[in-house]
C-alpha positions, 0 to 999 in steps of 0.5 A: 176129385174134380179139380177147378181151374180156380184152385189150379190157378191158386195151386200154382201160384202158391208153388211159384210164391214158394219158390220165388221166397226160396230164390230171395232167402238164397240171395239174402244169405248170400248178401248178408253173409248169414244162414239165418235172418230168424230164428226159426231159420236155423234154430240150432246153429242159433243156439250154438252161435249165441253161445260163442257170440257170449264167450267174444263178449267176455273176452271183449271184456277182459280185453278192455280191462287189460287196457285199462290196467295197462294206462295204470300200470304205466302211469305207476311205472312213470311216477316211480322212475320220476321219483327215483330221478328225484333220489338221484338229485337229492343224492347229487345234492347231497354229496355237494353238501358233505364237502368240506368247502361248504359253509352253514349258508351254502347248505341252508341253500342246498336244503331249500332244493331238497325241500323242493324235491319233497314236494315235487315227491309229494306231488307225484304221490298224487297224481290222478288219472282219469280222476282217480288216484294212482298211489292211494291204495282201493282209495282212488276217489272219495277225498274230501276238499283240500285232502289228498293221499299225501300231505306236507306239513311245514316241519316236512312231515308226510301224511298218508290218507290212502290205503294198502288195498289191491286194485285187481281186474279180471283178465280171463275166466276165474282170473284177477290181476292185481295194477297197482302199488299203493303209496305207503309202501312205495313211498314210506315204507320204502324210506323216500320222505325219511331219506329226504327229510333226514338230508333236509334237517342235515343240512339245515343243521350243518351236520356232515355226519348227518348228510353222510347217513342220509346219504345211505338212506337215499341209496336204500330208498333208491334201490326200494323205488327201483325194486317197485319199478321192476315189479310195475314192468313184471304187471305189464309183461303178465297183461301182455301174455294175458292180452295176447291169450284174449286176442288169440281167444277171440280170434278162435271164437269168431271163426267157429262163429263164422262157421256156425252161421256164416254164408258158403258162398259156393253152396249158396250160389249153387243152390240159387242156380238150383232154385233159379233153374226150378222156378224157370221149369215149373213156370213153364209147365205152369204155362203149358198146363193152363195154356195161357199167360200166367201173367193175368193171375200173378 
């Protein structure tokens, strides 16, 4: 078959444009770190890469909720190890109120300070962060104007408005943890406001035998706030573990993701030496062929 110079020339040019976009896609592999700049590229490794880039993404996520359960934990833990150093006050004050020396006058004082701590309990029993409501129970937000998870009457009664329901995060595939303790059973059912409510009228009333049962009753609530403490600290140990899980997870993923589609610089710059040293050739056995510059047809 006769073949003109014209498709000589066309039939050149084209191997040299081949491999010319080999030598650019070696050097954009090198210079991105990737095998693939489309699909097409690498169509498997592709697929395989998605795959892990999913599972990082997961992960990601259950890192982030470890995080946020962690500031809750922490903020439970604070407010309870802050309660129970009001339990101490009122046990100190308590025992300044069963001594004999003191007169109705004096212990009308000291129930003014033990009002206070009801309140400042109260307080702590309402804390928020990040807008929502630490001791309230799944209740964290939804309060109307004015209402809060507890409320003080003027008799020293206390009202809870929250709920018992479990806030719980996803720390790994199929996993939930539960972060918090609600305020009904860290506050009321543990004997907090009744303890300081029965110091309170006791002392209100001039009653030793009565500071003397309250007293009791602070020691039991006491020991209530320090058990939920512990249980906060047990939270943070398991997110620790968990956390350390996620990381290592991650770690391990973005490894395989680095050997599904990562460069091999060393391959790489030899196979550009490779296709370096090919287009120099076959532009020379071009030139010899055609006898003339190439310049005038590329």
């Amino acid at each position: 078959m006769r073949v003109t110079m014209n498709s000589l020339y066309d039939q050149i040019n084209t191997d040299l444009g081949r491999l010319v976009e080999k030598q650019a896609d070696i050097n954009n592999s090198i210079a991105s770190g990737k095998i693939y700049r489309k699909p097409s590229d690498a169509p498997v490794k592709l697929t395989h890469a998605l795959g892990v880039r999913s599972s990082i993404a997961e992960t990601d996520q259950y890192g982030r909720n470890i995080v946020f359960a962690r500031g809750w934990v922490k903020a439970t833990e604070t407010i309870l190890q802050q309660v129970e150093d009001r339990l101490i006050r009122a046990k100190e004050l308590a025992i300044q109120g069963a001594n004999d020396t003191m007169n109705r006058d004096d212990r009308r004082a000291i129930a003014m300070e033990i009002e206070t701590i009801m309140e400042e309990v109260v307080a702590l029993g309402n804390t928020r962060q990040a807008g929502r409501y630490i001791l309230a129970g799944s209740r964290t937000t939804g309060f109307d104007a004015g209402e809060y998870p507890f409320a003080l009457d003027r008799d020293l009664n206390v009202t809870y408005n929250g709920n018992q329901e479990a806030i719980a995060v996803g720390t790994a595939p199929g996993l939930q943890q539960k972060i918090n303790i609600d305020g009904k059973t860290a506050l009321v059912e543990s004997g907090t406001f009744k303890a300081l409510k029965d110091l309170h009228d006791a002392l209100m009333h001039n009653s030793n035998p009565g500071i003397q049962a309250a007293m009791g009753h602070i020691d039991h609530a006491a020991e209530e706030i320090s058990i939920h403490t512990a249980k906060t600290g047990a939270m943070q140990n398991t997110l620790d573990t968990k956390e350390a899980i996620a990381d290592e997870l991650t770690f391990t993923n973005k490894e395989r993701l680095a050997d599904i589609e990562g460069t091999d610089i060393i391959e790489a710059a030899n196979a550009l030496k490779a296709a370096e040293t090919g287009y120099q050739a076959a532009l020379a056995s071009a030139s010899k062929v055609m006898k003339m510059s190439l310049v005038d047809f590329l």
